[in-house]
KOLGU-557767 format. One line per field, with one value per residue: residue number from 1; residue in three letters; x, z, y of N, C-alpha, C in turn. Coordinates in steps of 0.001 Angstrom, whole numbers, plus 500000, padded with zeros to 6 digits. Each point is the difference from the previous one (the first is absolute). Example, Ala and Ser with C-alpha at 12.3 -4.5 7.8 and 13.67 -1.06 7.14 Angstrom:
% residues 2
i	[1,2] $
aa	[ALA,SER] $
n.X	[513190,499650] $
n.Z	[507800,499280] $
n.Y	[494310,501050] $
ca.X	[499110,500820] $
ca.Z	[500000,500060] $
ca.Y	[501190,501190] $
c.X	[500900,499230] $
c.Z	[500000,500730] $
c.Y	[501200,501090] $
END
This chain:
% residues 81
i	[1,2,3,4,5,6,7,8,9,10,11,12,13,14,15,16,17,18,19,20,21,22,23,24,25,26,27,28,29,30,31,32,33,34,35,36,37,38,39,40,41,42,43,44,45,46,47,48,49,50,51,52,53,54,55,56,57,58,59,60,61,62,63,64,65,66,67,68,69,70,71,72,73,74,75,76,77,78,79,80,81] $
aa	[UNK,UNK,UNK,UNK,UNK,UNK,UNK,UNK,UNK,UNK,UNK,UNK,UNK,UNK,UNK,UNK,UNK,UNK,UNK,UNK,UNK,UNK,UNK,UNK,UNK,UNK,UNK,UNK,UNK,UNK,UNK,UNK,UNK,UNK,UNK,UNK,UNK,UNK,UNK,UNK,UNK,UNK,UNK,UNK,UNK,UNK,UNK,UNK,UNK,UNK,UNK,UNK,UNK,UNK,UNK,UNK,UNK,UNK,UNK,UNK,UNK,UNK,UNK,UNK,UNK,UNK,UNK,UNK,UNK,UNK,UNK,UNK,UNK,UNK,UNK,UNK,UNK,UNK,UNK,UNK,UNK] $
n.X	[494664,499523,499450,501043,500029,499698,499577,500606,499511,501208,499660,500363,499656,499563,501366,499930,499230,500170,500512,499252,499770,501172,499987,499395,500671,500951,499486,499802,500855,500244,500551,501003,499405,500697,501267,500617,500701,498551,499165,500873,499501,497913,500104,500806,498649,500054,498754,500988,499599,500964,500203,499827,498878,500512,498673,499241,498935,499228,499290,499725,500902,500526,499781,500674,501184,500017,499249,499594,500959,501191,500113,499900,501463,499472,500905,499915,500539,498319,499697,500452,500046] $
n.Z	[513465,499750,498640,499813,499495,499803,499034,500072,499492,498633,500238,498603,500483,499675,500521,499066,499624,500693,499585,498499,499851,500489,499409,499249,500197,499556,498923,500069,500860,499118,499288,499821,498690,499058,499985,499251,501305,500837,499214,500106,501295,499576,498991,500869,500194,500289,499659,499111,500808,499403,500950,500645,500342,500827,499837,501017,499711,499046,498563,499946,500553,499745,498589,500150,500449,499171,500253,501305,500093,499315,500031,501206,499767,499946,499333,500100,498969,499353,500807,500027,499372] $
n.Y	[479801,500866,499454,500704,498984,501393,499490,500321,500591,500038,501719,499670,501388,500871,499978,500403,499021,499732,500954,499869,498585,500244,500813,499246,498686,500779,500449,499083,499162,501312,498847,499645,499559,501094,500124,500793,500384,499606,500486,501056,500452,499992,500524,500689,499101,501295,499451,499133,499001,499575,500699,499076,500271,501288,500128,499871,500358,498971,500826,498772,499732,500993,499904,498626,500976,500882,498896,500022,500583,499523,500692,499973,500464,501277,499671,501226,500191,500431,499562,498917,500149] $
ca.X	[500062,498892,500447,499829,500431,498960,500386,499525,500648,500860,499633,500775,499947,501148,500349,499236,499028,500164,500628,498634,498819,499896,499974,498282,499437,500256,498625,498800,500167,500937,501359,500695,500641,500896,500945,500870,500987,499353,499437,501462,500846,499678,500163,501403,500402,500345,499705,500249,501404,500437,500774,499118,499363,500516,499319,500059,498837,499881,499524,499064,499130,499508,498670,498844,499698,499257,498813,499040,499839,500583,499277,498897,500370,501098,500976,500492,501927,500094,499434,501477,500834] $
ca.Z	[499298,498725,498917,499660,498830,499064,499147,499011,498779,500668,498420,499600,499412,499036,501722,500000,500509,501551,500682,499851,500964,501024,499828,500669,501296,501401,500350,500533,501473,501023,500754,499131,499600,499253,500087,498677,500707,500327,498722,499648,500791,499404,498327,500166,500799,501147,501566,500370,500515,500543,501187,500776,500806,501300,501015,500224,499798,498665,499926,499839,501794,500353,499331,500988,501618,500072,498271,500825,500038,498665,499078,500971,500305,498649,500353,498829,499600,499942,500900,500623,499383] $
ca.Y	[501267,500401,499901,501296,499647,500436,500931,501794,500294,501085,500629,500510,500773,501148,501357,501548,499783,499256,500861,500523,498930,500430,501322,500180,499755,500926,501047,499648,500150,501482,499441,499526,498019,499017,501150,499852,499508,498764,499246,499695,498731,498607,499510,499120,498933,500712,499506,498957,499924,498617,499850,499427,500953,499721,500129,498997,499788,500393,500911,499620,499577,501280,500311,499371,499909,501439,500198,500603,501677,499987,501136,500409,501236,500452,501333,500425,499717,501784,500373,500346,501429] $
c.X	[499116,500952,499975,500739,498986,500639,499565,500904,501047,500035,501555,500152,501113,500216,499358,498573,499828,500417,498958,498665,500704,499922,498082,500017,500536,499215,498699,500593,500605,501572,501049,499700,501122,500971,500811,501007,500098,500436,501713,500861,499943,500407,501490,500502,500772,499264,500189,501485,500368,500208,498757,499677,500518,498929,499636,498160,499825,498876,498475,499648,500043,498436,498755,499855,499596,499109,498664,500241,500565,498947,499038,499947,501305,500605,500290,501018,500372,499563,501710,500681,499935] $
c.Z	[498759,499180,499059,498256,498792,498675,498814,498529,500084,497956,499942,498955,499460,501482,499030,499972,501096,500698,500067,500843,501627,500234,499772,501324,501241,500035,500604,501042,500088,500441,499081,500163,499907,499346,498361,500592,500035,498582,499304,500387,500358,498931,500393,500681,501672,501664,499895,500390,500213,501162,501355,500838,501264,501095,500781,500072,498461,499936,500112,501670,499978,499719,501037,501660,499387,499049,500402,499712,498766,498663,500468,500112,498303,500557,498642,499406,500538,501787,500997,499858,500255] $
c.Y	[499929,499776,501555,500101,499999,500369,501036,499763,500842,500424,500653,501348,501014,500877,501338,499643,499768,501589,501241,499844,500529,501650,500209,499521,500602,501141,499367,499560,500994,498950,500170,498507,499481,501114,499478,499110,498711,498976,499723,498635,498661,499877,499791,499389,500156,499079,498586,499659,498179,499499,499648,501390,499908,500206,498482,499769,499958,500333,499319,499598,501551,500482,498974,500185,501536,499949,500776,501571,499903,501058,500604,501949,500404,501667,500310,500934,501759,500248,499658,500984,501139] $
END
């Protein structure tokens, strides 16, 4: 398996900035980025969880058996709807 252990920086900014920076960038792709909602429920700590993941593939043999099409195609939030 590819070594997929890159790393990025991770910025720690102000959520009304961040809530802003996504409000231009949903005019230039026509999408929504990034929702008040969204930005709420990270700042409270809302998508972590202690409890061992019940799926049974982890996320990383996922990203390497679909890395070929993996961003290949975008959907977008306003176009479901």
């Amino acid at each position: 398996m590819e070594n997929l252990d890159i790393q990025k920086p991770i910025l720690s900014i102000n959520p009304k900035l961040a809530f802003f920076t996504g409000k231009i960038l949903s005019w230039f792709v026509n999408d929504v980025v990034i929702t008040k909602e969204e930005i709420d429920g990270l700042t409270s700590n809302l998508l972590y969880v202690k409890e061992a993941g019940h799926g049974d593939t982890l996320f990383s043999e996922w990203v390497a058996k679909n890395k070929n099409t993996l961003g290949n195609n975008y959907t977008s939030e306003l176009k479901k709807r």
